[in-house]
C-alpha positions as CSV (number, residue, x, y, z in Angstrom):
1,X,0.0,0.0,0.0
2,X,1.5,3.5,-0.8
3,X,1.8,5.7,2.1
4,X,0.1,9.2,1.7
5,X,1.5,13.2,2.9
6,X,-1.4,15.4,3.8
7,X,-0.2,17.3,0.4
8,X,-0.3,14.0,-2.0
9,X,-4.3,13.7,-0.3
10,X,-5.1,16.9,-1.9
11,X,-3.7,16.1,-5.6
12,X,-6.7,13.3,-5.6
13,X,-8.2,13.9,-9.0
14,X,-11.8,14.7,-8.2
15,X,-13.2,12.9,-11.3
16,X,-11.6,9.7,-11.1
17,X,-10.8,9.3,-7.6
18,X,-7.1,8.2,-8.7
19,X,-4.1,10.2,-6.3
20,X,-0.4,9.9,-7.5
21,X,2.0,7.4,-6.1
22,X,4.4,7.6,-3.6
23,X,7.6,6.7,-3.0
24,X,7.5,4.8,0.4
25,X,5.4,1.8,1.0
26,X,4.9,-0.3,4.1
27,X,2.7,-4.1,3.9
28,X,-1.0,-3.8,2.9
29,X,-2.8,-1.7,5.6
30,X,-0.3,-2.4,8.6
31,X,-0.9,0.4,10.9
32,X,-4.8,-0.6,10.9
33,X,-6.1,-3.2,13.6
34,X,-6.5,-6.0,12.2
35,X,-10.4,-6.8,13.2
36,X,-11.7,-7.9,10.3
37,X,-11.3,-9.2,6.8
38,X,-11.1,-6.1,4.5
39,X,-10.9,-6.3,0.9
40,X,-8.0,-4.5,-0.8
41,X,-9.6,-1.5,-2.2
42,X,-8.7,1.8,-0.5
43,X,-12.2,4.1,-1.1
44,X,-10.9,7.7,-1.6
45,X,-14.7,9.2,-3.1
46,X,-18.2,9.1,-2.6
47,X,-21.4,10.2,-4.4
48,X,-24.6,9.8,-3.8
49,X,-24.5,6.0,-4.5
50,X,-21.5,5.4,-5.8
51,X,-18.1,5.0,-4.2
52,X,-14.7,5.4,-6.1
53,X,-11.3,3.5,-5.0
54,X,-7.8,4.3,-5.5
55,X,-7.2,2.8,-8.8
56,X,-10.0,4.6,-10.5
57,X,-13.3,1.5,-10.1
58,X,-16.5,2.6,-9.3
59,X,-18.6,0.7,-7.5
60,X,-22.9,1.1,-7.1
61,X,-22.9,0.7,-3.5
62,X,-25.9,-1.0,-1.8
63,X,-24.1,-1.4,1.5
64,X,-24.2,2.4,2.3
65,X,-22.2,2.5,5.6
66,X,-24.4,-0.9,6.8
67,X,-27.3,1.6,6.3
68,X,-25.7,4.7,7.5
69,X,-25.8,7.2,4.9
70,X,-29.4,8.1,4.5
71,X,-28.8,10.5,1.8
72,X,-25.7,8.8,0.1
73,X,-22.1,9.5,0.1
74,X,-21.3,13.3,0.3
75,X,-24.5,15.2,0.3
76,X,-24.2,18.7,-0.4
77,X,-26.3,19.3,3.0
78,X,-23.8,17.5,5.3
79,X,-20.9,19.3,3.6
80,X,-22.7,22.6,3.9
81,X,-23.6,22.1,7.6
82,X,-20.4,20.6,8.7
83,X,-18.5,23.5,6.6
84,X,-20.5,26.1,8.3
85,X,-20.7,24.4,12.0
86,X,-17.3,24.2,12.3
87,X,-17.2,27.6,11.5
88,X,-18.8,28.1,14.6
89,X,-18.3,26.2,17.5
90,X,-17.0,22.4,17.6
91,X,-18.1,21.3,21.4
92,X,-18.2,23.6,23.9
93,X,-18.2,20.5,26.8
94,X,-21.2,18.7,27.1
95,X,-21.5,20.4,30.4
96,X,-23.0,23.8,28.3
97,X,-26.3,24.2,26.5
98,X,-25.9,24.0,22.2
99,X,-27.9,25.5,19.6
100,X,-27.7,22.2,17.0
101,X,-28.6,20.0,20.0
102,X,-31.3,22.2,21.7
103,X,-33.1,22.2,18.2
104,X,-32.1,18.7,16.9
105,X,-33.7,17.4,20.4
106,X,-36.8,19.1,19.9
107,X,-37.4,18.1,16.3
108,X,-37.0,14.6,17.3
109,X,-39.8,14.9,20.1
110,X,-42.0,16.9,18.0
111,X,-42.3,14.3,15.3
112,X,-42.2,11.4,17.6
113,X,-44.4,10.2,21.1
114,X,-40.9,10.9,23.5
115,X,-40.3,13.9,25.8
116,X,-36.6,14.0,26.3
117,X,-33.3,13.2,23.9
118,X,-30.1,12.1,25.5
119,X,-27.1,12.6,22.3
120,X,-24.8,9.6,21.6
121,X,-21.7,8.9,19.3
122,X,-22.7,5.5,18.7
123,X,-25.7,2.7,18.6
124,X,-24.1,0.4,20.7
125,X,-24.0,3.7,23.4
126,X,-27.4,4.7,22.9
127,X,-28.6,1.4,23.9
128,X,-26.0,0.9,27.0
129,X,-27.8,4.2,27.7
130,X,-31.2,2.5,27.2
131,X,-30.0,-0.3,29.2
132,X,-28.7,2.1,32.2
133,X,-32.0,4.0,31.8
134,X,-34.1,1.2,32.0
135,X,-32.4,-0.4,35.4
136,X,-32.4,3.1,37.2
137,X,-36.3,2.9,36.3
138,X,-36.7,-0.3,38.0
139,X,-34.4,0.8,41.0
140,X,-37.2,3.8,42.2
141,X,-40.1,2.3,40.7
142,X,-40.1,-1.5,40.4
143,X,-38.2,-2.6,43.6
144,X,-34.5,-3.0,42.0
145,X,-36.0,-4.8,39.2
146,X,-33.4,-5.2,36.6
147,X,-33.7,-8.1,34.3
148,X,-34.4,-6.7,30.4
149,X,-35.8,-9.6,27.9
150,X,-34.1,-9.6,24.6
151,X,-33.8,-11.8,21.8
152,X,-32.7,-14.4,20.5
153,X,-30.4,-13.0,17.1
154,X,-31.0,-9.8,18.0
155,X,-27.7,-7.2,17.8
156,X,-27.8,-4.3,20.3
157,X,-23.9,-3.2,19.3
158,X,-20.3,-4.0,20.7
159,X,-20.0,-3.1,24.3
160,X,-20.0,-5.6,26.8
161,X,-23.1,-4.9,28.4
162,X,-25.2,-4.4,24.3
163,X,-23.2,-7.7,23.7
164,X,-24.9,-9.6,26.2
165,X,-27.9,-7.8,25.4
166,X,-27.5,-9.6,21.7
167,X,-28.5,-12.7,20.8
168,X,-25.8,-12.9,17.5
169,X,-24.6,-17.1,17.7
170,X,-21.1,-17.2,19.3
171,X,-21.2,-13.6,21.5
172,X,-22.9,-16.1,24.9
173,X,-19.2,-16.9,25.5
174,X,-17.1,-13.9,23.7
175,X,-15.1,-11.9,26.4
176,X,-16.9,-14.0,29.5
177,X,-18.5,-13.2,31.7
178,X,-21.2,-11.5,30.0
179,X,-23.1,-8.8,31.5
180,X,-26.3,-10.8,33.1
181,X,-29.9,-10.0,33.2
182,X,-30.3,-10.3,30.1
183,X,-32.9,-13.7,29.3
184,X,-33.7,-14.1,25.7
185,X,-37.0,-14.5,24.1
186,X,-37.7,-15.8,20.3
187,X,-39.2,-12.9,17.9
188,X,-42.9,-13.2,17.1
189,X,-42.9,-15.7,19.7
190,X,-45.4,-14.2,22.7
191,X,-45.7,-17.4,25.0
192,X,-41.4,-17.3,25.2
193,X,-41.7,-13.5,26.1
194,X,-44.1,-14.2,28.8
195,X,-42.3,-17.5,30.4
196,X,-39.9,-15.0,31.2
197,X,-41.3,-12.5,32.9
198,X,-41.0,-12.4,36.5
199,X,-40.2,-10.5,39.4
200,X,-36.8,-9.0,38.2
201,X,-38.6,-7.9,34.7
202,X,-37.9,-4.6,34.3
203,X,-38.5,-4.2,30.4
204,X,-38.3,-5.5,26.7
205,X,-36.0,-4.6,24.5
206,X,-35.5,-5.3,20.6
207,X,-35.0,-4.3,17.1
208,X,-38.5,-3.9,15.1
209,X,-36.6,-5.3,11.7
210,X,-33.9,-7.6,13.3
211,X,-31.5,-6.7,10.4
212,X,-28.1,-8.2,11.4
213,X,-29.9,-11.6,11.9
214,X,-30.9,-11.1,7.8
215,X,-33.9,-8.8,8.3
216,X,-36.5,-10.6,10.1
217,X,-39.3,-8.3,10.7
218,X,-41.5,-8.1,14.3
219,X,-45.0,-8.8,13.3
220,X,-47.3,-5.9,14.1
221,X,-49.3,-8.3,16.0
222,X,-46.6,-9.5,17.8
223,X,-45.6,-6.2,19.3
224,X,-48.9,-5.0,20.1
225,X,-48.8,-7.9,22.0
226,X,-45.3,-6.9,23.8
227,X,-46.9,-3.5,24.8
228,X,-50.3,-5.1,26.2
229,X,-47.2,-7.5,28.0
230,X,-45.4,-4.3,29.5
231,X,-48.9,-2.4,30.6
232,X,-49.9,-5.4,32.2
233,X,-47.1,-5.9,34.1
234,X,-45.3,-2.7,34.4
235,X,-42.4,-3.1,32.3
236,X,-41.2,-0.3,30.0
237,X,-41.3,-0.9,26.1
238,X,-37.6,-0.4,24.3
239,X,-37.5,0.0,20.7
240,X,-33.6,-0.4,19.1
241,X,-34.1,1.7,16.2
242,X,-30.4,2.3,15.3
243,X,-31.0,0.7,12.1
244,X,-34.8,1.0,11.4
245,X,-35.2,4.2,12.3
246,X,-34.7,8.2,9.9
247,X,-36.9,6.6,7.3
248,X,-35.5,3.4,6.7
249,X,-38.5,1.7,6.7
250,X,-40.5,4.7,4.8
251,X,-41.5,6.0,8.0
252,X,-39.6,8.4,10.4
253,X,-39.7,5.9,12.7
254,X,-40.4,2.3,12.9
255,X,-42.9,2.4,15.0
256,X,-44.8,4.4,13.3
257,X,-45.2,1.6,10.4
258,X,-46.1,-0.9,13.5
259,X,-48.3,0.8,14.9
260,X,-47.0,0.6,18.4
261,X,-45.4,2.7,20.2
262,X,-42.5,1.9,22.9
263,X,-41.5,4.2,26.2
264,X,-37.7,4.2,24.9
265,X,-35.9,4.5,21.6
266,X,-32.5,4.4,20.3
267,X,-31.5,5.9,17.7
268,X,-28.0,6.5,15.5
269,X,-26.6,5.4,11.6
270,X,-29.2,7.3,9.7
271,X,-29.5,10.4,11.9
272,X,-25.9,11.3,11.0
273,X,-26.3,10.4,8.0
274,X,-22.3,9.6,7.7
275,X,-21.1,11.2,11.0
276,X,-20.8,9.5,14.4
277,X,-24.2,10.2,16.6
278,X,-26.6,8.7,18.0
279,X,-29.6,9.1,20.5
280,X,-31.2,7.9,23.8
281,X,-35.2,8.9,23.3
282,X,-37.7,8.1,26.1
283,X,-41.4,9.5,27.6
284,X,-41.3,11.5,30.0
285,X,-42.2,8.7,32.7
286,X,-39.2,6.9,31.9
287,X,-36.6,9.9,32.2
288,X,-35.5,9.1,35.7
289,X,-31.5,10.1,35.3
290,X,-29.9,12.0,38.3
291,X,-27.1,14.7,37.6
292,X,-23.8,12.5,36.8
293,X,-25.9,9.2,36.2
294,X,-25.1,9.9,32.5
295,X,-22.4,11.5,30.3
296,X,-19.7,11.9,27.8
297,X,-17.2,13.7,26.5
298,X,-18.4,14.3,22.7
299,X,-22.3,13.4,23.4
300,X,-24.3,16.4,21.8
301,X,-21.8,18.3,20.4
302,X,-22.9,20.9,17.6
303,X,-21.1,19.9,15.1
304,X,-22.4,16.2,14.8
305,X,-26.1,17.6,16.1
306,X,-25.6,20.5,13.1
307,X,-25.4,17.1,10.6
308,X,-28.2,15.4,12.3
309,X,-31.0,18.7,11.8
310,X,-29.6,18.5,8.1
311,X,-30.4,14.7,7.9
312,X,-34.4,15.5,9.3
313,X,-35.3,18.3,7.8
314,X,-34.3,16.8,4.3
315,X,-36.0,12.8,5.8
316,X,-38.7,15.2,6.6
317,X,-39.3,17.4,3.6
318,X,-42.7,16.8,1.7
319,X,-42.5,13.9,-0.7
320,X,-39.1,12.5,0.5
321,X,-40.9,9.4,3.0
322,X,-43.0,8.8,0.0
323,X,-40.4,8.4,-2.5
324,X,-38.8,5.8,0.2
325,X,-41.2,4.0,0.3
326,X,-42.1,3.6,-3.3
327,X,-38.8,3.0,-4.4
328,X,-39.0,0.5,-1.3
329,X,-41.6,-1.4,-2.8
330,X,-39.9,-1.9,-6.4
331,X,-36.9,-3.0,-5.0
332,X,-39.3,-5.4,-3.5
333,X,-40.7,-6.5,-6.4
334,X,-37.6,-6.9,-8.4
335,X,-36.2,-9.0,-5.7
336,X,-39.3,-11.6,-6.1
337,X,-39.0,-11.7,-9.5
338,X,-35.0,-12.5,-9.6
339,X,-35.9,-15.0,-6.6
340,X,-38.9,-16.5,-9.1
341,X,-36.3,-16.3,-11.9
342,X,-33.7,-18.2,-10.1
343,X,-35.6,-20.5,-7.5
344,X,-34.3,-18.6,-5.0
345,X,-35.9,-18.2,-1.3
346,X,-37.9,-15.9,0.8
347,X,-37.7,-12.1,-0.1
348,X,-38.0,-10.1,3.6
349,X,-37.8,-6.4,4.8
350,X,-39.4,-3.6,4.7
351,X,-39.1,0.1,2.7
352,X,-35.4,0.0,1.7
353,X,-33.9,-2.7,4.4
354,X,-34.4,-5.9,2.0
355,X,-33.0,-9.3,2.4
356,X,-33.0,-12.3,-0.3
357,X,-32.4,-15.8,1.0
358,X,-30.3,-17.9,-1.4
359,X,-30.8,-21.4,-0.5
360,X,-27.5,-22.6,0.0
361,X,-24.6,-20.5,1.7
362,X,-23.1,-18.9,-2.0
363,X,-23.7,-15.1,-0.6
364,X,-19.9,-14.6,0.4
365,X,-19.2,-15.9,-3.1
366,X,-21.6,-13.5,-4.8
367,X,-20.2,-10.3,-2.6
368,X,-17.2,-10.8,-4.0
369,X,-17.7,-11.6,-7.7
370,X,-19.7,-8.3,-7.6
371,X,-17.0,-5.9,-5.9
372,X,-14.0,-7.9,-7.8
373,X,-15.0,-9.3,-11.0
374,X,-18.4,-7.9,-12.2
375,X,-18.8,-5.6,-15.2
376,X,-21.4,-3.4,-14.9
377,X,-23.1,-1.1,-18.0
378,X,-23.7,-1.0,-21.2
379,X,-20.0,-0.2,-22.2
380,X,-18.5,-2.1,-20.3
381,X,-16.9,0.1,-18.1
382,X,-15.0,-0.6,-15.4
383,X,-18.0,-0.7,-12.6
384,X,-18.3,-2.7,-9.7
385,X,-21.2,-3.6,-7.1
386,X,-21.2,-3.6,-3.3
387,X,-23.5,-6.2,-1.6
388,X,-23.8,-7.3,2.1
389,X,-23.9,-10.7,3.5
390,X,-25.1,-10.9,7.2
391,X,-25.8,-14.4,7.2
392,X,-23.8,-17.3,4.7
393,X,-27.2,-17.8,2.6
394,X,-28.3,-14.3,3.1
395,X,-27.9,-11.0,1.1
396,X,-29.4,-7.7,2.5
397,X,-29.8,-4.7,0.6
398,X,-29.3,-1.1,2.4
399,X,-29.2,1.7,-0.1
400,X,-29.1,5.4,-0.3
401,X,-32.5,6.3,0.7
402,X,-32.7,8.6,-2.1
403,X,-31.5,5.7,-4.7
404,X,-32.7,6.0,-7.7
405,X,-35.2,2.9,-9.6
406,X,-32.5,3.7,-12.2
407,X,-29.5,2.6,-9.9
408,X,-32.2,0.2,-8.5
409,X,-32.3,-1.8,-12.1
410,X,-28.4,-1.4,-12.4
411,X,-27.9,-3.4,-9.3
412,X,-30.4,-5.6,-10.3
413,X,-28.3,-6.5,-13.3
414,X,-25.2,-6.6,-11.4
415,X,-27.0,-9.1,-9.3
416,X,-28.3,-11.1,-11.6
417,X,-24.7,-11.2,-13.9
418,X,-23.0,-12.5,-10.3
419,X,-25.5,-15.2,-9.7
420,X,-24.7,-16.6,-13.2
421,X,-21.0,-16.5,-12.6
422,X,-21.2,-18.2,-9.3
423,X,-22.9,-21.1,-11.0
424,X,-26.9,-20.3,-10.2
425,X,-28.7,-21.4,-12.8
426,X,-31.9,-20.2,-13.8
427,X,-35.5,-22.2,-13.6
């Protein structure tokens, strides 16, 4: 890998994405972690939805951050706010009142059922937040109650606590001992929910659209069912809305699709749309934090809250949720049809989070045909596709919300071209 000065960066051609070499190298990507596998492409540009590497390939990118960029890669409205934020004021300790936060905290309650915001940098710390929230509930109002009933493949983020909060297959023993009070339930499954609730029940707590598990959907029923549960018994209602939620599902919120509506919501990905930040949401009953039970260094500062009031009013300007949710239902469509064309398997998801099962565990194999060998276009041009596997017979599908049916079709085709090459056959 070539080895970059601040002053090579900036001689990046803008239209290909391609910088100059230089002279001193070190072995592919040494200084970085090594935490996962990583293909070798270095991404140096983003547009909407299409990413660029350093050797000039573009790729139509259906990934999007693992559903992160709500508005694609480099909107003009996060470069503007970001440019003129930091203009401003960067954090001013989260200690002080903010503009950004004041106002992105009262947007959120104003178009949702919650009282209060709590600012994040991160999923996985919203719901520790939710988690902490939750047990100081129970500690004043439900006799030290503590337990919070979870699900099986569920994924609540990388902390030890949202670990053990997860059901993902393999995290039970990961870094033992787990956090504990954390039972686990099965989704859509009311008699497990209610064989464990007991006296240390203190709430429930999941994902509406499980999506790292290969987006497996709550059924409406089934959580109108987990709020009759939690009234009945006194238990608050947590919603982890880190993926599902800033239109994902072609409503703000998830909830709002279900019908249902919990006491506490996390929030994060889309509301930056790109930039670290997440939420803590909750009623006003369930807002029990004493000064110092809760804090962080970066948590609320303007510059990521300037993004996030960028991100909703755009999610929130007239037509956008509809589009979504169109363009949600012909990516649906299209789906069923390849999965008809190809005896495929079950189509799943809602708005744009889609998953395809495949049958047989080929989706690694397909990812990578796509982003290495695929040939996308007319021209043949030198075009690559970015796909996600969650599960080994799984694809999911997390675009730009503001994807076009155009780009829609073209990743279709790419699709399509990468089942053929990986030997699937059509019926």
């Amino acid at each position: 890998m070539t080895i970059d000065t601040p002053a090579m960066a900036a001689l990046v051609d803008p239209d290909t994405g391609v910088r100059p070499q230089a002279s001193t190298t070190l072995p592919s990507h040494a200084a970085l972690m090594d935490i996962t596998a990583r293909p070798e492409q270095v991404f140096v540009r983003g547009e909407g939805s299409w990413l660029w590497d350093d050797r000039g390939r573009r790729y139509l990118d259906f990934v999007q951050g693992w559903a992160v960029n709500t508005l694609g890669h480099a909107p003009a409205c996060i470069r503007d706010a970001l440019a003129q934020q930091s203009g401003l004021l960067l954090t001013p300790s989260p200690a002080y009142y903010n503009a950004p936060a004041i106002a992105l905290a009262d947007m959120l309650c104003r178009h949702s059922v919650f009282d209060q915001v709590f600012f994040t940098n991160s999923g996985a710390e919203a719901n520790e937040g939710a988690i902490k929230l939750a047990r100081k509930w129970g500690q004043l109002h439900k006799g030290g109650a503590h337990e919070i009933i979870t699900f099986g493949n569920a994924f609540h983020g990388r902390s030890l606590a949202t670990m053990s909060a997860s059901g993902k297959p393999g995290w039970d023993h990961m870094f033992a001992p787990q956090v504990s009070g954390f039972p686990k339930a099965r989704l859509n499954d009311l008699a497990s929910v209610q064989a464990l609730i007991g006296a240390n029940s203190v709430a429930i707590m999941l994902e509406p659209v499980q999506g790292e598990s290969g987006v497996h959907a709550a059924t409406p029923a089934f959580l109108q069912g987990l709020r009759e549960l939690c009234d009945a018994h006194g238990l608050l209602l947590i919603f982890d809305e880190v993926q599902t939620g800033i239109g994902r599902l072609g409503r703000l919120f998830a909830y709002q699709h279900f019908g249902v509506a919990p006491d506490i919501m996390t929030l994060a990905k889309g509301l930056g749309g790109g930039v670290p930040i997440g939420a803590l949401l909750a009623r006003q009953s369930a807002c029990v934090f004493a000064h110092g039970d809760q804090g962080g260094t970066f948590n609320g500062n303007p510059l990521m809250c300037a993004v996030g009031l960028a991100v909703m009013q755009t999610v929130l300007a007239e037509g956008f949720l509809d589009q979504v949710r169109a363009t949600g239902d012909y990516l649906g469509k299209r789906l069923e049809a390849l999965s008809a064309q190809y005896g495929l398997g079950e189509v799943r998801g809602v708005g744009l989070l889609r998953a395809l099962e495949l049958g047989q565990p080929m989706a690694a194999a397909v990812v990578a045909h796509a982003r290495e060998d695929l040939v996308l276009g007319a021209a043949g041009d030198n075009t690559g596709l970015l796909l996600n596997a969650p599960r080994p017979s799984v694809l999911r599908f997390m675009p730009a919300l503001n994807v076009t049916t155009a780009e829609v079709d073209g990743m279709m085709d790419g699709l399509a071209a990468s089942l053929d090459a990986v030997g699937v056959s059509k019926v």
